[in-house]
PAZAPA-4460 file (N, C-alpha, C; in steps of 0.05 Angstrom, whole numbers, plus 32768, in hexadecimal, padded with zeros to 4 digits):
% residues 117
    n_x    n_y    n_z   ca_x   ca_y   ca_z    c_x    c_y    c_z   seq   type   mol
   8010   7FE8   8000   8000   8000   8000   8011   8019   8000     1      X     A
   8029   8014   800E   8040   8033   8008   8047   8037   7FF3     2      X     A
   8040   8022   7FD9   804C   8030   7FC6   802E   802E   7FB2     3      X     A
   8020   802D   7FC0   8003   8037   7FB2   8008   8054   7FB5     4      X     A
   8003   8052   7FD3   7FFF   807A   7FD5   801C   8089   7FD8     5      X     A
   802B   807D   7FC0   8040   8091   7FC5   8033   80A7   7FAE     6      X     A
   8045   80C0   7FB4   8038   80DA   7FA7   8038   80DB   7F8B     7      X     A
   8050   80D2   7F80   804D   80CB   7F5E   8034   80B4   7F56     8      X     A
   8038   809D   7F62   8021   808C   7F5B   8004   809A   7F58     9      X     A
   8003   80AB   7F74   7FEA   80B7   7F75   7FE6   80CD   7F60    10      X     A
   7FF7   80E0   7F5B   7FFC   80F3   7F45   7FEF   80E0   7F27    11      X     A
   7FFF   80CF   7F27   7FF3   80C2   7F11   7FD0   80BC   7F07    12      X     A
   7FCB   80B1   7F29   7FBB   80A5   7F21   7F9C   80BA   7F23    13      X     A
   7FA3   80CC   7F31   7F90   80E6   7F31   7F8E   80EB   7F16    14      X     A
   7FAB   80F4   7EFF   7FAD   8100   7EEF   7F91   80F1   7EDB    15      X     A
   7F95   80CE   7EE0   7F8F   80BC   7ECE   7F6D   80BF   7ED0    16      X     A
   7F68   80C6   7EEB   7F49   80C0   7EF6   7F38   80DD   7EEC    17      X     A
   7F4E   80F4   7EF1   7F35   8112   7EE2   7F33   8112   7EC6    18      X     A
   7F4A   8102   7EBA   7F49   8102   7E9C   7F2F   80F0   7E8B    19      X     A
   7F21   80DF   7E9B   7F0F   80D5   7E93   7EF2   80DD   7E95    20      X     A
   7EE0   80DA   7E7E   7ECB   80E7   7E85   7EB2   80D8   7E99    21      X     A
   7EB3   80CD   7E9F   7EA6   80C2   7EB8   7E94   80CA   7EC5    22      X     A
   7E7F   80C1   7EC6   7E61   80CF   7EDF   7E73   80CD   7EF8    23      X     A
   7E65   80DE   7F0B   7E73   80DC   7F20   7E61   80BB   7F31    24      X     A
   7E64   80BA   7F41   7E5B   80AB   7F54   7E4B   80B0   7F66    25      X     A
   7E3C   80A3   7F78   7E2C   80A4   7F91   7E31   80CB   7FA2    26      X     A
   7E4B   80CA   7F9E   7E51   80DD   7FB2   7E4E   80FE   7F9E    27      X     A
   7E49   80F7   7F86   7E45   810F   7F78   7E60   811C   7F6A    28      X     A
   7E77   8112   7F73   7E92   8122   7F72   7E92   8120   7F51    29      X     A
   7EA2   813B   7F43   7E9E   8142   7F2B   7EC1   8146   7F27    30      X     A
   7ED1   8130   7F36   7EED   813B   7F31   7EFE   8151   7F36    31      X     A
   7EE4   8164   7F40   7EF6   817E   7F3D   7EFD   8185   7F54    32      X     A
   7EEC   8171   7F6C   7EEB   817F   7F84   7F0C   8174   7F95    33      X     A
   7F21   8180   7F9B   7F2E   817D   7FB3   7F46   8169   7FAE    34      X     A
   7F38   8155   7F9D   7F48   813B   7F9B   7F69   8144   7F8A    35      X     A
   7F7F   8142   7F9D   7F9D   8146   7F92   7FA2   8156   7F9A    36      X     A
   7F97   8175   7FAD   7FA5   8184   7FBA   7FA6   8177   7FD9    37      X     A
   7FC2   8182   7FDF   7FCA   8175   7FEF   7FB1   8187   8012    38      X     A
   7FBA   816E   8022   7FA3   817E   8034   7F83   8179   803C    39      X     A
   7F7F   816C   8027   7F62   816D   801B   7F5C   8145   8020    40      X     A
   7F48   8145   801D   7F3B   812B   801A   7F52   810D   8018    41      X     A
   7F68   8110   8002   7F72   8104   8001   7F8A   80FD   8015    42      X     A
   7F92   810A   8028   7FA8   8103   803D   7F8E   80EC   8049    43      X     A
   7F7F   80F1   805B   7F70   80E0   806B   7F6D   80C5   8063    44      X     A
   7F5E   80C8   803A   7F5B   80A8   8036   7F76   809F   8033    45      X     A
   7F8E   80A6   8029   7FB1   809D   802D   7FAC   808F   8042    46      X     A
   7FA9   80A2   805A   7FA9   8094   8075   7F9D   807D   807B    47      X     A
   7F7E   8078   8076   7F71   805E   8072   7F7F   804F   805C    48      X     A
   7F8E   8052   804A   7F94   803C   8030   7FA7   8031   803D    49      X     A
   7FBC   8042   8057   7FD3   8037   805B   7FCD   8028   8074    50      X     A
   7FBF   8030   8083   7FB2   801F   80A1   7F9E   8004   8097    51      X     A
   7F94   8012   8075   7F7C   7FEA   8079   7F63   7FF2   8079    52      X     A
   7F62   8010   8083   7F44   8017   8097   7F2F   801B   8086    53      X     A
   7F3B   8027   8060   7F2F   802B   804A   7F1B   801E   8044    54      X     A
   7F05   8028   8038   7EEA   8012   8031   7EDC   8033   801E    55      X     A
   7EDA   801D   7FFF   7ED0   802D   7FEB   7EAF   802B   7FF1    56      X     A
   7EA4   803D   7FE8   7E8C   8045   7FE1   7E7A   8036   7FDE    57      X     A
   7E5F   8034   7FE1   7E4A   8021   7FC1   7E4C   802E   7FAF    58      X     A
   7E4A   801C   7F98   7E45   802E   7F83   7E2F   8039   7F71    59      X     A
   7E2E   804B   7F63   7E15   8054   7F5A   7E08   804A   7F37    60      X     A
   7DF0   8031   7F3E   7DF1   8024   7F2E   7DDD   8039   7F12    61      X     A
   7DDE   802C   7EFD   7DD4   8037   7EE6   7DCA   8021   7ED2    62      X     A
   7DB5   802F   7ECB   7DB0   800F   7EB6   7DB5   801D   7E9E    63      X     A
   7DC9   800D   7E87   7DDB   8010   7E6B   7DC2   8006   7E61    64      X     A
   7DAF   8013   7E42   7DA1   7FFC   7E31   7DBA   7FE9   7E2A    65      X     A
   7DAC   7FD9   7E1F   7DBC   7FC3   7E0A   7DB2   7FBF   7DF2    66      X     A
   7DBB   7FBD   7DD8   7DAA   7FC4   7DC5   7D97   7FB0   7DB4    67      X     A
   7D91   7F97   7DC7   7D81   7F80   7DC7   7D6D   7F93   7DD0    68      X     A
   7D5E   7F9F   7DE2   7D51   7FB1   7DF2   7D57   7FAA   7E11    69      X     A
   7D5F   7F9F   7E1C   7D64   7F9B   7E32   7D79   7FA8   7E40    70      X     A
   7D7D   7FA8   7E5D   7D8E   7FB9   7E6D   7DA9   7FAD   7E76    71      X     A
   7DBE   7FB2   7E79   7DD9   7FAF   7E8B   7DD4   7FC3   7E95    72      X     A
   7DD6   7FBD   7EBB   7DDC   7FCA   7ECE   7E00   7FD8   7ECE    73      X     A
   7E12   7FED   7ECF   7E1D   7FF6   7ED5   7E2E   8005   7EF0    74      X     A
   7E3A   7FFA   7F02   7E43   8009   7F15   7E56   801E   7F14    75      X     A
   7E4F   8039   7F1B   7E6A   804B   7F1D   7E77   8054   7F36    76      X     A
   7E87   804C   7F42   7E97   804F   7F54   7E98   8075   7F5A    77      X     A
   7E9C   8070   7F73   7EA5   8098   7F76   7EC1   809D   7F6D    78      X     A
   7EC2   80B7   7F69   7EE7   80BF   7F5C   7EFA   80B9   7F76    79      X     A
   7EFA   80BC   7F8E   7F06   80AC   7F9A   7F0D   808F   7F97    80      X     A
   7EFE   807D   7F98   7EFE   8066   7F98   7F08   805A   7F7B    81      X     A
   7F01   806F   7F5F   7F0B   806C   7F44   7F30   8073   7F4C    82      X     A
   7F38   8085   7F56   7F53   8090   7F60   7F5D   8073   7F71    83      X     A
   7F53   806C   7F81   7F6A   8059   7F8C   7F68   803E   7F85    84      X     A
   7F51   803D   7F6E   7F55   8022   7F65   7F6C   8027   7F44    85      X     A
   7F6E   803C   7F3F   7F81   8044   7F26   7F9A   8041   7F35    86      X     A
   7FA1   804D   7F46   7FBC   8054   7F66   7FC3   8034   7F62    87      X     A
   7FA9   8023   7F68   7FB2   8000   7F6D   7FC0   7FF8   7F4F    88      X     A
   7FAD   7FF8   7F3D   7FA9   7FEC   7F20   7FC8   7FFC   7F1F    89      X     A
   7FD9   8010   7F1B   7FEC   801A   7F17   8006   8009   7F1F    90      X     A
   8004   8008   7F37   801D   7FF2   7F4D   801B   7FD6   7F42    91      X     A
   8000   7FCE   7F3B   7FFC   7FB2   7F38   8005   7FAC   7F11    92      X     A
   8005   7FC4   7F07   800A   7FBF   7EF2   8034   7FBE   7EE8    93      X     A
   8031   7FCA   7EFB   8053   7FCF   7F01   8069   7FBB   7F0A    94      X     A
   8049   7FAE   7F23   805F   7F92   7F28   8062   7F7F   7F1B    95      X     A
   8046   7F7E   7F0E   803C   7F67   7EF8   8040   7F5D   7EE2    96      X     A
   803C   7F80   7EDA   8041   7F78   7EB6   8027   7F8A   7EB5    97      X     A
   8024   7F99   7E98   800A   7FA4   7E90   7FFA   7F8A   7E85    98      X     A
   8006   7F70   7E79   7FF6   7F5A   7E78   7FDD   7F4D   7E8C    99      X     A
   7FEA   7F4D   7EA2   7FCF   7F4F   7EB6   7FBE   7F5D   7EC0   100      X     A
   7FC3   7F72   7EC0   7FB1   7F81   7EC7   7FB4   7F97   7EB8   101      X     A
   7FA3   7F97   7E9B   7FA7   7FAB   7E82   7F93   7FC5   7E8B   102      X     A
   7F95   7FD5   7E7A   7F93   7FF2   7E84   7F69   7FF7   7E73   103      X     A
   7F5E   7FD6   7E63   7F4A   7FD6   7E5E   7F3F   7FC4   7E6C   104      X     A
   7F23   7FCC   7E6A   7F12   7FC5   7E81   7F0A   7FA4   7E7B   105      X     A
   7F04   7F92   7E90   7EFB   7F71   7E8D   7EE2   7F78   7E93   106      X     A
   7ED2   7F68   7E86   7EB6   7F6A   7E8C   7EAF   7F4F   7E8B   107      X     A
   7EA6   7F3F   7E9F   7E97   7F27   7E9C   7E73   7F21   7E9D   108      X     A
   7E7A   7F08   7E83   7E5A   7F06   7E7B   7E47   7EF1   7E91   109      X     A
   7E32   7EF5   7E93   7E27   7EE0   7EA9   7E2F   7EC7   7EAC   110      X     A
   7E3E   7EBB   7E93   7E49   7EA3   7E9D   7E68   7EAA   7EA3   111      X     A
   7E67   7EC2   7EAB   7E8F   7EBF   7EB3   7EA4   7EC3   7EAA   112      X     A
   7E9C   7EC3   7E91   7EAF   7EC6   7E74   7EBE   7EDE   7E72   113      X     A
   7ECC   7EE4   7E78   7EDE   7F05   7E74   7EDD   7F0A   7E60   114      X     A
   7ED8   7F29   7E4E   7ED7   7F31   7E38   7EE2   7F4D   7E37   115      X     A
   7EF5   7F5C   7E26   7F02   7F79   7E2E   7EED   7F83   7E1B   116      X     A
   7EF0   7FA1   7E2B   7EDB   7FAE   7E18   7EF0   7FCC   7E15   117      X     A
***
């Protein structure tokens, strides 16, 4: 976790999280609020990411049509919770390899099946 929230990782992964266009989440946040100045919101969750104490959000679900007519449900995570799972996905891609954990999203079908989209 110290080299999740070290300050470059996090630099990064802020940079990675406002650059996307993204609904916000449950909590309303629109990216713009607070998140990367120092001082602000983000020292405290550091503090929880490094103690364990951290626990993300629910998320705020959405129903996608599908163009059969039917629905996929959608979850969007808050920009917090999008930030330190990029912070993780970053380290983990470093130790790993970008092979395991690629920078496009898995999506599995009701039987399990992984598919990138």
């Amino acid at each position: 976790m110290e080299e999740v929230c070290e300050r470059e990782n996090r630099r990064k992964a802020l940079k990675r999280v406002r650059a996307t266009k993204e609904d916000p989440g449950i909590d309303g946040d629109d990216r713009k609020r607070n998140y990367g100045i120092p001082g602000t919101t983000l020292a405290s969750d550091r503090e929880q990411l490094l103690s364990g104490t951290y626990e993300p959000k629910p998320v705020k679900r959405v129903e996608i049509p599908k163009p059969d007519g039917g629905v996929r449900k959608l979850g969007i995570p808050t920009v917090l919770d999008r930030f330190v799972q990029q912070a993780v996905q970053q380290v983990l891609q470093k130790q790993c390899g970008p092979d395991v954990f690629p920078d496009t999203a898995t999506v599995f079908d009701r039987g399990g099946v992984p598919s990138r989209r």
